[in-house]
PDB file of N, CA, C and O in Angstrom:
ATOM      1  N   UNK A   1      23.733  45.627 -90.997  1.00  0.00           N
ATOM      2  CA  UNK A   1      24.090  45.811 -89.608  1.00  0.00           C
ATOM      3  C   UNK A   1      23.251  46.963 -89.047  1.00  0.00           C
ATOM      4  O   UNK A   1      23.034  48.105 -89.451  1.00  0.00           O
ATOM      5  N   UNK A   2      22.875  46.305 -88.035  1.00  0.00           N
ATOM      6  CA  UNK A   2      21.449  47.621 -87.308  1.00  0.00           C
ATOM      7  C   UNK A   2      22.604  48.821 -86.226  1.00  0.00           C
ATOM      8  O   UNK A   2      23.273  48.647 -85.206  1.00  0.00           O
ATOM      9  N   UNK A   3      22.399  49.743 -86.932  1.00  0.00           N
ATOM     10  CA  UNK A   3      22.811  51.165 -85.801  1.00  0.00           C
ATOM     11  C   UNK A   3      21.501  52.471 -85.307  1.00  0.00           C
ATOM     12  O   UNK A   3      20.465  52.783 -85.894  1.00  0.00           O
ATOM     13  N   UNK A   4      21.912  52.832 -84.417  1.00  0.00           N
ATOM     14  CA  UNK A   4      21.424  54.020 -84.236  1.00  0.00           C
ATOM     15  C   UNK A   4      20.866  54.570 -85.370  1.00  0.00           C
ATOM     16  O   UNK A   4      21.557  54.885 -86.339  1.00  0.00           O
ATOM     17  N   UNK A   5      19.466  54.735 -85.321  1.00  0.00           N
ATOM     18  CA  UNK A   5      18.724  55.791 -86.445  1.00  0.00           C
ATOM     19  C   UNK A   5      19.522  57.029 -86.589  1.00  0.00           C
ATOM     20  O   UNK A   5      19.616  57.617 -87.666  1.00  0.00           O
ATOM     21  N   UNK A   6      20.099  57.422 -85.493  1.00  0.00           N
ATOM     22  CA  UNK A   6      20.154  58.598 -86.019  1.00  0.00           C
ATOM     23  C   UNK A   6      21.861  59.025 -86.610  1.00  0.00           C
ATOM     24  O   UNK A   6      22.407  60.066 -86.973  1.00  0.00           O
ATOM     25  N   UNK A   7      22.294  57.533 -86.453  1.00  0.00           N
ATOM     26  CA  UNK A   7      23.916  57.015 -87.494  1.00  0.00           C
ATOM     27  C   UNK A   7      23.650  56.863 -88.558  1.00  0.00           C
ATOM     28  O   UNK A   7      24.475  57.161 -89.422  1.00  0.00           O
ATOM     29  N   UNK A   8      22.305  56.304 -88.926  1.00  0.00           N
ATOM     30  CA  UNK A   8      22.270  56.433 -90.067  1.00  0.00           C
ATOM     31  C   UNK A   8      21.484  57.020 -91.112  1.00  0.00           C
ATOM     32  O   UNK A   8      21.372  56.792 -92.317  1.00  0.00           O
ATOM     33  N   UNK A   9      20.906  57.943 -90.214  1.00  0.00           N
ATOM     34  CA  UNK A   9      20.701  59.606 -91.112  1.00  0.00           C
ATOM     35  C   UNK A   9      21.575  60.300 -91.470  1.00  0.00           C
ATOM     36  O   UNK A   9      21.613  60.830 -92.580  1.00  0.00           O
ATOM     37  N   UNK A  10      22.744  60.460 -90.261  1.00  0.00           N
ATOM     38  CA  UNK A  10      24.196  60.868 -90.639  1.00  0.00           C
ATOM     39  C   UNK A  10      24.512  60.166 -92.032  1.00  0.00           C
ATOM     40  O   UNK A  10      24.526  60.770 -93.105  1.00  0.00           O
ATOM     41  N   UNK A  11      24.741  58.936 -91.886  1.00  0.00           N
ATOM     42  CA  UNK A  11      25.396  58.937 -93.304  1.00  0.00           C
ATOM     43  C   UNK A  11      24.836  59.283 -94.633  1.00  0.00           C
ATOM     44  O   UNK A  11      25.401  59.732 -95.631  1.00  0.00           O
ATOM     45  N   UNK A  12      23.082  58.843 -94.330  1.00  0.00           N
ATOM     46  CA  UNK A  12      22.735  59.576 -95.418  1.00  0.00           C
ATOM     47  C   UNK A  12      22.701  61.265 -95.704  1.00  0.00           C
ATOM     48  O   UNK A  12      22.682  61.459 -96.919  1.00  0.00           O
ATOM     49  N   UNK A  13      22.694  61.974 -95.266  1.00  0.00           N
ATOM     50  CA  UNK A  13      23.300  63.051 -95.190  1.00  0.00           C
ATOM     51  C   UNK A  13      24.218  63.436 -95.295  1.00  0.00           C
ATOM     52  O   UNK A  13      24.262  64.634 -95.575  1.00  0.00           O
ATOM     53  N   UNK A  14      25.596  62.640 -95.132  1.00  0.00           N
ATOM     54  CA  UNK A  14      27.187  62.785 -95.471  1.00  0.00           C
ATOM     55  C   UNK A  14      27.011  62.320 -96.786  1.00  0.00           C
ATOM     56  O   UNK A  14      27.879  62.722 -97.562  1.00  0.00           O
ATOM     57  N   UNK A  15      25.807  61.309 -97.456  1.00  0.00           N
ATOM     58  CA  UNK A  15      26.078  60.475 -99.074  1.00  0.00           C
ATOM     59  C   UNK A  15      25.686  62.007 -99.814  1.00  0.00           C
ATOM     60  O   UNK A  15      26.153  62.300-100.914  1.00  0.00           O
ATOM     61  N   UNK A  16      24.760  62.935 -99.043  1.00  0.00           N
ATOM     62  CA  UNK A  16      24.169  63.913-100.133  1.00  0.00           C
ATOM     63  C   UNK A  16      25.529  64.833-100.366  1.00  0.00           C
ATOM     64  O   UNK A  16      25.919  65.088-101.505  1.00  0.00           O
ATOM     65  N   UNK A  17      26.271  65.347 -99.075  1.00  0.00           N
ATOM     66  CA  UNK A  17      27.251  66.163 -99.153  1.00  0.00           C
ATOM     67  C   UNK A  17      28.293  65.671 -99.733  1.00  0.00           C
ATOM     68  O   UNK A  17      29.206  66.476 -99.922  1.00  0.00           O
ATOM     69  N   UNK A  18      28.456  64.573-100.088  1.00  0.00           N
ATOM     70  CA  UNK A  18      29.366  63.693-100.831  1.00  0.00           C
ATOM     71  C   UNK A  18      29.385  64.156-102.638  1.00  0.00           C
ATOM     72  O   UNK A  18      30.241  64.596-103.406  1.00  0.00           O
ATOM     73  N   UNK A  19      27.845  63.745-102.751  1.00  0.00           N
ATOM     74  CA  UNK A  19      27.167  64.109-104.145  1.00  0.00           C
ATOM     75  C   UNK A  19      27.718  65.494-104.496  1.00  0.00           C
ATOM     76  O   UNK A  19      27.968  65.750-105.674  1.00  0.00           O
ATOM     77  N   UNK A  20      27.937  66.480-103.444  1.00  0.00           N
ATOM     78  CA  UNK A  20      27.753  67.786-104.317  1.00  0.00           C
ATOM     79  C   UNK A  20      28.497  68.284-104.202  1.00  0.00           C
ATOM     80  O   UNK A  20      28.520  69.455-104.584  1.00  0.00           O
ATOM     81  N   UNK A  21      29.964  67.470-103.378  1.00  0.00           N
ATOM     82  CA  UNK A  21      31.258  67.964-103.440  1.00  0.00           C
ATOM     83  C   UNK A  21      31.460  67.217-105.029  1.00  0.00           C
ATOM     84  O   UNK A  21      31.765  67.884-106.018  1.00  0.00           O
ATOM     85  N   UNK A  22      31.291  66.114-105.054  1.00  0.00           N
ATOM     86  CA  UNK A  22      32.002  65.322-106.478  1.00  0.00           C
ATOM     87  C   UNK A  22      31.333  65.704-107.782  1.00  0.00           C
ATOM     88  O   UNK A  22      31.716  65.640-108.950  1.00  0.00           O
ATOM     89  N   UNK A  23      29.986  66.203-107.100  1.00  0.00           N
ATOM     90  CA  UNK A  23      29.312  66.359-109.085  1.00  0.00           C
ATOM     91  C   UNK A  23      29.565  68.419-108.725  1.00  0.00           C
ATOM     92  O   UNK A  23      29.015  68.988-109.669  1.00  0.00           O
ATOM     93  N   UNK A  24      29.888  68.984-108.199  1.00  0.00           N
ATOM     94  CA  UNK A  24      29.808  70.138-107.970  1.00  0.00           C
ATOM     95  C   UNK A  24      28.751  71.224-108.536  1.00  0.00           C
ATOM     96  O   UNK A  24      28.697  72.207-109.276  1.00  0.00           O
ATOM     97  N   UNK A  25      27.729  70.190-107.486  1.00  0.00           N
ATOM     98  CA  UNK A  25      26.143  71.057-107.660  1.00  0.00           C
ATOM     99  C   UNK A  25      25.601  71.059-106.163  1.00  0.00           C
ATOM    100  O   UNK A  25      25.820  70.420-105.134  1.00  0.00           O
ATOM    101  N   UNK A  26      24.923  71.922-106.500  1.00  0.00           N
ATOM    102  CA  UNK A  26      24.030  72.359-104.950  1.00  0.00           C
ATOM    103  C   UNK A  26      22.610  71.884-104.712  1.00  0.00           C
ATOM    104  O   UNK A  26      21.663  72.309-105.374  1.00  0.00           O
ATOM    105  N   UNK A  27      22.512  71.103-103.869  1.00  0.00           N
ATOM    106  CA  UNK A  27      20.640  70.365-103.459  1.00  0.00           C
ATOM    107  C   UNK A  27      20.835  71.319-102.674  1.00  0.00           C
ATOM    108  O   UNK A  27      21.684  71.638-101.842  1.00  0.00           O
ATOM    109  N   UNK A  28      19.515  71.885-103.251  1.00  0.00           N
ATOM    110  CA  UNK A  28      18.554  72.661-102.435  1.00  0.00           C
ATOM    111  C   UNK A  28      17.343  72.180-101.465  1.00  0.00           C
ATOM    112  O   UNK A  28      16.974  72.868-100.513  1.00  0.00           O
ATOM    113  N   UNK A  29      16.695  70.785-101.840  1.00  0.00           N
ATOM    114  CA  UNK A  29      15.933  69.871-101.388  1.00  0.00           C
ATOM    115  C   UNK A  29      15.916  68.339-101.969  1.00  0.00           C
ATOM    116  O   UNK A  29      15.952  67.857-103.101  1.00  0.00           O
ATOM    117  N   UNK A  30      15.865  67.970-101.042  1.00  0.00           N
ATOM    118  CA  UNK A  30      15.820  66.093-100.970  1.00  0.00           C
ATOM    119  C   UNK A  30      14.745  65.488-100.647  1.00  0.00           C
ATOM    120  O   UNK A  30      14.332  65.952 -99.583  1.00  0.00           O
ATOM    121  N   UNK A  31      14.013  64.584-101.091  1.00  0.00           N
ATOM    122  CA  UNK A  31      12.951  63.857-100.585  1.00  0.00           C
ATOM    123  C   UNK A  31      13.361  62.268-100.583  1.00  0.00           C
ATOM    124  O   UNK A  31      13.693  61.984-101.734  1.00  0.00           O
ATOM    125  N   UNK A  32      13.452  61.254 -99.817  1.00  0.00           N
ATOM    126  CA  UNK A  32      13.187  59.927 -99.899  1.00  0.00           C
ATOM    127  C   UNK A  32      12.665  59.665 -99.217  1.00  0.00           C
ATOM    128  O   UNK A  32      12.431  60.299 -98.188  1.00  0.00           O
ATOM    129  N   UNK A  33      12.074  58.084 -99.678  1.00  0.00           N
ATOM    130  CA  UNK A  33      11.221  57.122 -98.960  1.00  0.00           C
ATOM    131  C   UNK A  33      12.016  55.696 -99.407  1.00  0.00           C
ATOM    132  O   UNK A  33      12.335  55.287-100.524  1.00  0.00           O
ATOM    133  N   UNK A  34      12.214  55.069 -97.957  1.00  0.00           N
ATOM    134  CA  UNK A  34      13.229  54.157 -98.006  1.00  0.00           C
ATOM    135  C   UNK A  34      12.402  53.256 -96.978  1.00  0.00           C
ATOM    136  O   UNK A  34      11.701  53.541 -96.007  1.00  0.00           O
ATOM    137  N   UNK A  35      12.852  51.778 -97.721  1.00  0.00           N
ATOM    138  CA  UNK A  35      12.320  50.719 -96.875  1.00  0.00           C
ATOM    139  C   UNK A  35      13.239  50.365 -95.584  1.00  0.00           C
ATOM    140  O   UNK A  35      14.427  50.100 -95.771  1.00  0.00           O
ATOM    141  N   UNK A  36      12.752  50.361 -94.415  1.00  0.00           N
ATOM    142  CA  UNK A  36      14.162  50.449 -93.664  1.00  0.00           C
ATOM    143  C   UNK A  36      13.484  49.458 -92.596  1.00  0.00           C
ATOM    144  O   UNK A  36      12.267  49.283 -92.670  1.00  0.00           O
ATOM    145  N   UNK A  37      14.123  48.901 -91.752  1.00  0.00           N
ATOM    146  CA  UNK A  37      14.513  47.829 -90.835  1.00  0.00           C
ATOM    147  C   UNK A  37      13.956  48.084 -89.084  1.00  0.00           C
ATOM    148  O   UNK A  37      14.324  47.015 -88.597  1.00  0.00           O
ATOM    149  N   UNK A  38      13.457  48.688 -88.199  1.00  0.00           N
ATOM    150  CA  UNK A  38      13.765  49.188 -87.223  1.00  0.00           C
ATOM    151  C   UNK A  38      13.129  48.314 -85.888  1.00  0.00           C
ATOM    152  O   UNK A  38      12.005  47.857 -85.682  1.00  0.00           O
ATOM    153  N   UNK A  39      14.574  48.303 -84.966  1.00  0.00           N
ATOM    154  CA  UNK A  39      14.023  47.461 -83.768  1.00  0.00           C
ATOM    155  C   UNK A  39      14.442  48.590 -82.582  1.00  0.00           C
ATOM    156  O   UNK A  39      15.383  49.382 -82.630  1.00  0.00           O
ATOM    157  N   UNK A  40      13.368  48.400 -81.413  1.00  0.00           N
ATOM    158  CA  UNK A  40      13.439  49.444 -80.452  1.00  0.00           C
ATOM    159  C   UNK A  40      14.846  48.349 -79.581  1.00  0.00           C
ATOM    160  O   UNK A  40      15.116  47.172 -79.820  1.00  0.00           O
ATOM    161  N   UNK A  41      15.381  49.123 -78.748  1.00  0.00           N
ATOM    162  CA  UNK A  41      16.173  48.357 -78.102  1.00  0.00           C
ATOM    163  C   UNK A  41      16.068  49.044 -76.392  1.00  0.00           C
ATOM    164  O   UNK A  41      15.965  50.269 -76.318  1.00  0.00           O
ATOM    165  N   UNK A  42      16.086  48.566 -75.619  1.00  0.00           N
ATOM    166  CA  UNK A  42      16.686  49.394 -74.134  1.00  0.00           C
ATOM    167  C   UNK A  42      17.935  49.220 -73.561  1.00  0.00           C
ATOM    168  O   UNK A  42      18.545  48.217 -73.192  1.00  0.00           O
ATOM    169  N   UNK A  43      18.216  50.536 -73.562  1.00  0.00           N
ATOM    170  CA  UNK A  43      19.697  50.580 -73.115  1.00  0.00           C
ATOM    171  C   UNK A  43      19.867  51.940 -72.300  1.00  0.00           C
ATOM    172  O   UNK A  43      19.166  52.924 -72.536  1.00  0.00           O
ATOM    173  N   UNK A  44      21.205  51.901 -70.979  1.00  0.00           N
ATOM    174  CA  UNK A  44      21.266  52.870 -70.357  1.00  0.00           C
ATOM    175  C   UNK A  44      20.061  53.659 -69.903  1.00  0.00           C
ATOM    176  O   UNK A  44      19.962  54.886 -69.913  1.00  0.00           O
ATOM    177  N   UNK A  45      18.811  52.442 -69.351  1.00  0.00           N
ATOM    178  CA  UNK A  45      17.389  53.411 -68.826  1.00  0.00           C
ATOM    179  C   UNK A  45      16.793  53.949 -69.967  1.00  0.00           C
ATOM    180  O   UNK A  45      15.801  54.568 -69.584  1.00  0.00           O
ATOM    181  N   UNK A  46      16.906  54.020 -71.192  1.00  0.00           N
ATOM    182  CA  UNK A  46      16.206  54.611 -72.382  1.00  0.00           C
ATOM    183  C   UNK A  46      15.945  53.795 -73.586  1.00  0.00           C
ATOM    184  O   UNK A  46      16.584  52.759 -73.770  1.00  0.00           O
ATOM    185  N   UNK A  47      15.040  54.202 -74.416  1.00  0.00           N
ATOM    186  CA  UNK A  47      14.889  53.364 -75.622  1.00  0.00           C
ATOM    187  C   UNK A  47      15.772  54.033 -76.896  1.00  0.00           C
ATOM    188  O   UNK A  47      15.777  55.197 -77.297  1.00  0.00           O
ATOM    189  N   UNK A  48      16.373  53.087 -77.284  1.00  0.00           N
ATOM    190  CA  UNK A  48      17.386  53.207 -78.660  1.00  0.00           C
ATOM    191  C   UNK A  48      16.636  52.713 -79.769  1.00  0.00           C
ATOM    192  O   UNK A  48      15.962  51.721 -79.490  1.00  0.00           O
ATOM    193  N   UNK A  49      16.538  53.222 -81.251  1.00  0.00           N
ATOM    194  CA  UNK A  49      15.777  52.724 -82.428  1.00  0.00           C
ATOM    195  C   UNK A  49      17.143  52.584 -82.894  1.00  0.00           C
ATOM    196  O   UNK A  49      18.092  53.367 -82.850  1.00  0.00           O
ATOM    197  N   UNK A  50      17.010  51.260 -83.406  1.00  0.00           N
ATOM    198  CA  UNK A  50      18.277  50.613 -84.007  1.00  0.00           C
ATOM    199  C   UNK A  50      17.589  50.179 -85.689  1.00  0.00           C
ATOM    200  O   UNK A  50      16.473  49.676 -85.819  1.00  0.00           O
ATOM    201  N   UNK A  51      18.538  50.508 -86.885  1.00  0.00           N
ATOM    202  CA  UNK A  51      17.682  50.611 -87.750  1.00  0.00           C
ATOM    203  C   UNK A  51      18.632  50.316 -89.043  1.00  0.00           C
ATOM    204  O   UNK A  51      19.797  50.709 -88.974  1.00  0.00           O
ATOM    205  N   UNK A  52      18.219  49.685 -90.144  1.00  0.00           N
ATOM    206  CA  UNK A  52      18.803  49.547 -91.261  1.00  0.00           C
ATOM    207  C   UNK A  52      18.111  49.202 -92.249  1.00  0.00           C
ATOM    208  O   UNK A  52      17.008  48.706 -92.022  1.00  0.00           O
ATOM    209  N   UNK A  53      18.628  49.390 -93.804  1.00  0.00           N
ATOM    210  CA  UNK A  53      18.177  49.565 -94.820  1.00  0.00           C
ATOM    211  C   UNK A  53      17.607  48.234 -94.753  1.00  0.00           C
ATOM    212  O   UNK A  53      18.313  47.348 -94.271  1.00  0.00           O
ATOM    213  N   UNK A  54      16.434  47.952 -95.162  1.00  0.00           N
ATOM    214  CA  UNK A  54      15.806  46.295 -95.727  1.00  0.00           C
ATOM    215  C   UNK A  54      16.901  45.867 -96.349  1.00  0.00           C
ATOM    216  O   UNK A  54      17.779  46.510 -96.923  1.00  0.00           O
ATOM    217  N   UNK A  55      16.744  44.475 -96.148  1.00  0.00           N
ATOM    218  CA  UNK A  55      17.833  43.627 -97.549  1.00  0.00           C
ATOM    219  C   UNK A  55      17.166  42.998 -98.013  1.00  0.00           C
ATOM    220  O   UNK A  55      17.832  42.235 -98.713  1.00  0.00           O
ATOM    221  N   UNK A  56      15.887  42.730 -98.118  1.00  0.00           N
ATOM    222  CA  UNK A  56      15.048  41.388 -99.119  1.00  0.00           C
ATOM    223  C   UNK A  56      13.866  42.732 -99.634  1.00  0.00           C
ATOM    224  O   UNK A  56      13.362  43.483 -98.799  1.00  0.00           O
ATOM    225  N   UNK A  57      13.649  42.806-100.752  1.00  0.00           N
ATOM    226  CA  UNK A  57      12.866  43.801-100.887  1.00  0.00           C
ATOM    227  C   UNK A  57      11.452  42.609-101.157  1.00  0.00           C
ATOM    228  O   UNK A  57      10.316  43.045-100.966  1.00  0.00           O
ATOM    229  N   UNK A  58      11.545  41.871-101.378  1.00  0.00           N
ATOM    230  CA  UNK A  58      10.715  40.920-102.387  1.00  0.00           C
ATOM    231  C   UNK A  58       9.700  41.026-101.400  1.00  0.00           C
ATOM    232  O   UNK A  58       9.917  41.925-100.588  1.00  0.00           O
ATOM    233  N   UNK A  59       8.322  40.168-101.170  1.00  0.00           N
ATOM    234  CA  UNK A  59       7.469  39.831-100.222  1.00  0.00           C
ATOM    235  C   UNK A  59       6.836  38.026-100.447  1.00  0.00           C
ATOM    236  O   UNK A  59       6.326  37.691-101.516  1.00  0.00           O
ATOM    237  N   UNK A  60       6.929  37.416 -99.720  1.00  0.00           N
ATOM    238  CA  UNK A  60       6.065  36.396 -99.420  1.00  0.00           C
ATOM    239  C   UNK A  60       5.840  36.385 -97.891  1.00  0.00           C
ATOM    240  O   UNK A  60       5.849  37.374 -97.158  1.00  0.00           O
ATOM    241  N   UNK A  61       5.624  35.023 -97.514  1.00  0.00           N
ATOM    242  CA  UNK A  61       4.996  34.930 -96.817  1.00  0.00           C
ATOM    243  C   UNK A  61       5.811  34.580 -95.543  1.00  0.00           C
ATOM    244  O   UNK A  61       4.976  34.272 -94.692  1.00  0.00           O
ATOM    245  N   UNK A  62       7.072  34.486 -95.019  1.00  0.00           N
ATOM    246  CA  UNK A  62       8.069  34.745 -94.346  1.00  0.00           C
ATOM    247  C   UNK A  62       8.680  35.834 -93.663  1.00  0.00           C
ATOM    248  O   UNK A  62       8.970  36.212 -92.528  1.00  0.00           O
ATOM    249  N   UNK A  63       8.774  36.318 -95.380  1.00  0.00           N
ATOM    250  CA  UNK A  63       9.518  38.040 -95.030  1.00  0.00           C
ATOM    251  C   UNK A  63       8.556  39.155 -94.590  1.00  0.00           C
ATOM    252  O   UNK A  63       7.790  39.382 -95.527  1.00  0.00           O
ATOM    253  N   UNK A  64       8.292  39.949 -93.518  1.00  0.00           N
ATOM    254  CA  UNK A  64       7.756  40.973 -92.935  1.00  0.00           C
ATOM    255  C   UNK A  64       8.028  42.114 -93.853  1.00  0.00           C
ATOM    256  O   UNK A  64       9.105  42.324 -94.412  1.00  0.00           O
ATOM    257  N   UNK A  65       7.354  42.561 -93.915  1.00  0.00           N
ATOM    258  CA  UNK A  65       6.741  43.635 -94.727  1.00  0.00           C
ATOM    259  C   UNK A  65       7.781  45.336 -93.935  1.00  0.00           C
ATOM    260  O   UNK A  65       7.623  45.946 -92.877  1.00  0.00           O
ATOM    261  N   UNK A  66       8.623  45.507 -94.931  1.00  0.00           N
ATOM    262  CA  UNK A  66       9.820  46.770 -94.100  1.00  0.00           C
ATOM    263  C   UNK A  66       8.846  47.610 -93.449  1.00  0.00           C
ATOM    264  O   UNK A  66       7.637  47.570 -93.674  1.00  0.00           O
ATOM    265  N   UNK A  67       9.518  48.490 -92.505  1.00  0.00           N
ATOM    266  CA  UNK A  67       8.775  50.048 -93.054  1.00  0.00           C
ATOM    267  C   UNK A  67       9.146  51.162 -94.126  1.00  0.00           C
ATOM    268  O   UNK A  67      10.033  51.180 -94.979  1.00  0.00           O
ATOM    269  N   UNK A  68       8.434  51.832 -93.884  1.00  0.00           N
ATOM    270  CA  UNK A  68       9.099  52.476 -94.813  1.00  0.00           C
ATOM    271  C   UNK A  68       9.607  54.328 -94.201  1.00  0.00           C
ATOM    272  O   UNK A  68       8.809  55.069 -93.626  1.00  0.00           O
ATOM    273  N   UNK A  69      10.943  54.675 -94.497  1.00  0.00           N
ATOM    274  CA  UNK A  69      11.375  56.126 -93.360  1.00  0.00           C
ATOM    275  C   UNK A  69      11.268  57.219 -94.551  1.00  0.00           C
ATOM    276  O   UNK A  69      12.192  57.447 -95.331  1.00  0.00           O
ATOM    277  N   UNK A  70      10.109  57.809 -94.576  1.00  0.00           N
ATOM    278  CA  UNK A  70      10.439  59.463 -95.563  1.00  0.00           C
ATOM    279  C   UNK A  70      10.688  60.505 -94.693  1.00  0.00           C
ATOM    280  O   UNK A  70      10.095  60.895 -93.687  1.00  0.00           O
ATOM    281  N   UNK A  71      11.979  60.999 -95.449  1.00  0.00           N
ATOM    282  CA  UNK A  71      12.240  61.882 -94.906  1.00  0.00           C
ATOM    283  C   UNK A  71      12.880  62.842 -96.321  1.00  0.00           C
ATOM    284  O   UNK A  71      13.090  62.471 -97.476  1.00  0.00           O
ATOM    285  N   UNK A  72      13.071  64.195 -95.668  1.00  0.00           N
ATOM    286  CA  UNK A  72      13.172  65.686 -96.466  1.00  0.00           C
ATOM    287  C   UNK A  72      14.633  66.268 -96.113  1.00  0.00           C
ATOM    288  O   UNK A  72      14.808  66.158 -94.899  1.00  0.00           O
ATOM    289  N   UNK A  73      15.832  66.899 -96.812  1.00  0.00           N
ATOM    290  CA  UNK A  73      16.291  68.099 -96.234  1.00  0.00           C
ATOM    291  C   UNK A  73      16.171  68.806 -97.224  1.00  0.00           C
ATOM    292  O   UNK A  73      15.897  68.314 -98.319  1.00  0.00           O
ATOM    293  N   UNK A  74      16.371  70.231 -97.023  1.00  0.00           N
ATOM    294  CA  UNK A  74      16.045  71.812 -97.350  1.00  0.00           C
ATOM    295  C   UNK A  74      17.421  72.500 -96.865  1.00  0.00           C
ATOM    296  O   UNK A  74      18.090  72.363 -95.841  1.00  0.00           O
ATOM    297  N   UNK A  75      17.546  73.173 -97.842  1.00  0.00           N
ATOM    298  CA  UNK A  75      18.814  74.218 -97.741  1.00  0.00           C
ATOM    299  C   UNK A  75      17.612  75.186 -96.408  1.00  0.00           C
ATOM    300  O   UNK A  75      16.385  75.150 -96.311  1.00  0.00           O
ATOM    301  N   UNK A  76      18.517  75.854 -95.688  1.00  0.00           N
ATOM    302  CA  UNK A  76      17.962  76.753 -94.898  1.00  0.00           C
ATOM    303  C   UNK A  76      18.363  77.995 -95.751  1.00  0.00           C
ATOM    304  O   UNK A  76      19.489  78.218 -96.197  1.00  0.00           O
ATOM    305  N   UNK A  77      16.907  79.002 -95.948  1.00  0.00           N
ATOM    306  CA  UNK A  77      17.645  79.984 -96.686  1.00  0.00           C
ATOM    307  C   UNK A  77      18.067  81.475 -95.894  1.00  0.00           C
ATOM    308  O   UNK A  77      18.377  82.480 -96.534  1.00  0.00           O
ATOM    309  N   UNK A  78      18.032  81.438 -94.846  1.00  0.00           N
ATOM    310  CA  UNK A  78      18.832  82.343 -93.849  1.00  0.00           C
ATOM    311  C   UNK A  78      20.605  81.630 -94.111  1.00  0.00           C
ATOM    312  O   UNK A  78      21.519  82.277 -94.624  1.00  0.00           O
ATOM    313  N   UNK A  79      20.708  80.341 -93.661  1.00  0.00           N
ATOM    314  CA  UNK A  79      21.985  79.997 -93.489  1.00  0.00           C
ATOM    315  C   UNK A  79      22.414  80.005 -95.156  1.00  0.00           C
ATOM    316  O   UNK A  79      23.567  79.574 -95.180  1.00  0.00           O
ATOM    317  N   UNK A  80      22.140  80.196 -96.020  1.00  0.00           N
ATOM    318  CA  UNK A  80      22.604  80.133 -97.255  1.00  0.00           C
ATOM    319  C   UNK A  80      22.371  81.748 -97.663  1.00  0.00           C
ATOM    320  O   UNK A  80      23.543  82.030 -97.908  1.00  0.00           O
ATOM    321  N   UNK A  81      21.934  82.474 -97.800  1.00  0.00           N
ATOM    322  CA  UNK A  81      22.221  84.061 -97.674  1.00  0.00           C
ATOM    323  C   UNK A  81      23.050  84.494 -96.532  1.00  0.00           C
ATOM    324  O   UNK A  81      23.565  85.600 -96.695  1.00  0.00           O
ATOM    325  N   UNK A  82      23.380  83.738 -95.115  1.00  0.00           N
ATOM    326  CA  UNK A  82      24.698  84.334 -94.376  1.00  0.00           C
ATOM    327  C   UNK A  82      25.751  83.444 -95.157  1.00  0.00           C
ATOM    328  O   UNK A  82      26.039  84.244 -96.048  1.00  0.00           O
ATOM    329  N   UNK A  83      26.323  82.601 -95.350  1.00  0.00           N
ATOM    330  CA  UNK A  83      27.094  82.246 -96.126  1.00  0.00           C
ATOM    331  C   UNK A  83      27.521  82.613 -97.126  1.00  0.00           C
ATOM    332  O   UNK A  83      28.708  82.939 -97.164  1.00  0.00           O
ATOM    333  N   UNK A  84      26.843  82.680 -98.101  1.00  0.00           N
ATOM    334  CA  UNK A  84      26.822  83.768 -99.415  1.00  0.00           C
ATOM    335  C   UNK A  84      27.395  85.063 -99.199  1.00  0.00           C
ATOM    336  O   UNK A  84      27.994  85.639-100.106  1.00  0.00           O
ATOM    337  N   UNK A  85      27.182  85.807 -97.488  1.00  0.00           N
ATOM    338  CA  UNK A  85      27.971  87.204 -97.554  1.00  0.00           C
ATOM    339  C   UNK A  85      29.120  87.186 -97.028  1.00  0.00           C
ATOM    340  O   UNK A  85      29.813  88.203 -97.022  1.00  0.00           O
TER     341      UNK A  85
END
């Protein structure tokens, strides 16, 4: 189901904070590269990127070739030394 790109950065970002409440460890940095889905849409006078994980990873000659979304987070280390005091 295609949502808002930026719904579903949220969740991937809620899956990391998920991880490190349940394994009770701390990411300091994340890297992926994910095959992902994305159609521009117009709505309310603006453009919306509506976007989801590929579901056919395979390739022939039918299936379009995903893109692919890398992206990074990083502990901020100001906000993790004010926290810490």
């Amino acid at each position: 189901m295609r949502r808002e790109l930026s719904q579903l950065l949220d969740e991937l970002h809620d899956g990391l904070l998920a991880i490190e409440a349940r394994e009770g460890i701390r990411l300091s940095q994340v890297d992926m590269t994910l095959p992902i889905e994305v159609r521009p849409v117009f709505r309310d006078g603006g453009c919306v990127l509506l976007a989801d994980f590929a579901q056919a990873l395979g390739a022939d000659d039918w299936t379009p070739i995903p893109s692919k979304l890398t992206l990074g987070w990083a502990l901020d280390a100001a906000f993790d030394a004010e926290a810490a005091a």
